[in-house]
VOKOLZA-950421 format. One record per atom (N, C-alpha, C): residue in one letter; x, y, z. Coordinates in steps of 0.1 Angstrom, whole numbers, plus 5000, padded with zeros to 4 digits. Each point is the difference from the previous one (the first is absolute). Layout:
// residues N
AXYZ
...
END
This chain:
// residues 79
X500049085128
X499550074989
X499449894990
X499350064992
X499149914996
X500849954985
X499749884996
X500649964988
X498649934984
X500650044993
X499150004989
X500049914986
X499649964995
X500149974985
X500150104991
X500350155000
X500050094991
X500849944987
X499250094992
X501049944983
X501550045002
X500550125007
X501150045000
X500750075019
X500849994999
X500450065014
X501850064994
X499350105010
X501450144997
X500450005014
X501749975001
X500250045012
X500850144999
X499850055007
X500950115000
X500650075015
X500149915011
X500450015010
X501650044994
X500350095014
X501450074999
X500050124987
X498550014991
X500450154991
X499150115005
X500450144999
X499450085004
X499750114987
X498850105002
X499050064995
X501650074988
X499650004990
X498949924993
X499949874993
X500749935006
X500649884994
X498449914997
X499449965014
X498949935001
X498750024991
X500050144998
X498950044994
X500349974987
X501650034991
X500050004991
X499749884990
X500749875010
X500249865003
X498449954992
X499250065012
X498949965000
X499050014988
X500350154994
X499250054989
X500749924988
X501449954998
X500649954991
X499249845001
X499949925009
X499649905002
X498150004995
X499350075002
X498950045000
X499550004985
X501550054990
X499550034990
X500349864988
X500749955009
X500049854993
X498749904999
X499050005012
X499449945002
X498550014994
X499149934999
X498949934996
X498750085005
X499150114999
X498950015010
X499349845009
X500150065009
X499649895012
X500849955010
X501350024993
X500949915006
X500850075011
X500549915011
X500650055009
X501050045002
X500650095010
X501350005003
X500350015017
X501049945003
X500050025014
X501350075002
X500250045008
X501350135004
X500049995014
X501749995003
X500150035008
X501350105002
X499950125011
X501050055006
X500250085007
X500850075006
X500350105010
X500450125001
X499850054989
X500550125003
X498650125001
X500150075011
X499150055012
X498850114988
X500550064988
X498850004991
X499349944991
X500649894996
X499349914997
X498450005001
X499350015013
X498549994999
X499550094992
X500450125002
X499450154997
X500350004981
X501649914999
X500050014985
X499249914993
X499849905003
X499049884997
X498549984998
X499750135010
X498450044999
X499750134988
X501150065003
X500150094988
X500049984983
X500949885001
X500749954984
X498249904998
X499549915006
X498949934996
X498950094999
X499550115008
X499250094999
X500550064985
X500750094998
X500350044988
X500049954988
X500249814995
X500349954995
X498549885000
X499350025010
X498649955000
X500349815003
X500750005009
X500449845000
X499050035015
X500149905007
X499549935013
X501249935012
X499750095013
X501049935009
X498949905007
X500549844996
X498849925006
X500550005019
X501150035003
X500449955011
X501350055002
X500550115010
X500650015006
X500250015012
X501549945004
X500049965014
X502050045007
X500050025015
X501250075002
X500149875014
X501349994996
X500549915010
X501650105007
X500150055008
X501450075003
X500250114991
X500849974994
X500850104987
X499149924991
X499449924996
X499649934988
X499150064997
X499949974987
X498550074992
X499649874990
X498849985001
X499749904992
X498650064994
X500349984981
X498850074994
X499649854988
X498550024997
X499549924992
X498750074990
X500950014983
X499650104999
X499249914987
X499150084994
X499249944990
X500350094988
X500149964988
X499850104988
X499050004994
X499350115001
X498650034993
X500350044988
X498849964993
X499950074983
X499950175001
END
């Protein structure tokens, strides 16, 4: 899996729905337009929640990627 310089990285391996998502949106709202975050975890909605929360919230998934159970997201915050 691929590794990054993102401004921030959220692990959230071992939490399930809705932990990840919420994780994510709390993290998201700390941050800078532009700036990154990388995420990683496993629990099996995760994709579907992740595409959903950035679409609705107008952020950008620059890169996700699935290794086994992994989920690996790299997300952008848009203005």
């Amino acid at each position: 899996m691929t590794k990054t310089n993102a401004d921030r990285v959220l692990d959230c391996l071992g939490l399930f729905c809705p932990e990840p998502v919420f994780r994510t949106r709390l993290e998201l709202d700390k941050m800078k337009i532009g700036e990154t975050l990388e995420i990683w975890a496993d629990d099996p909605a995760a994709e579907r929640d992740m595409q959903s929360l950035t679409q609705r919230l107008g952020h950008k998934i620059l890169k996700m990627e699935k290794s086994g159970n992994k989920l690996y997201f790299l997300i952008r915050k848009e203005g």
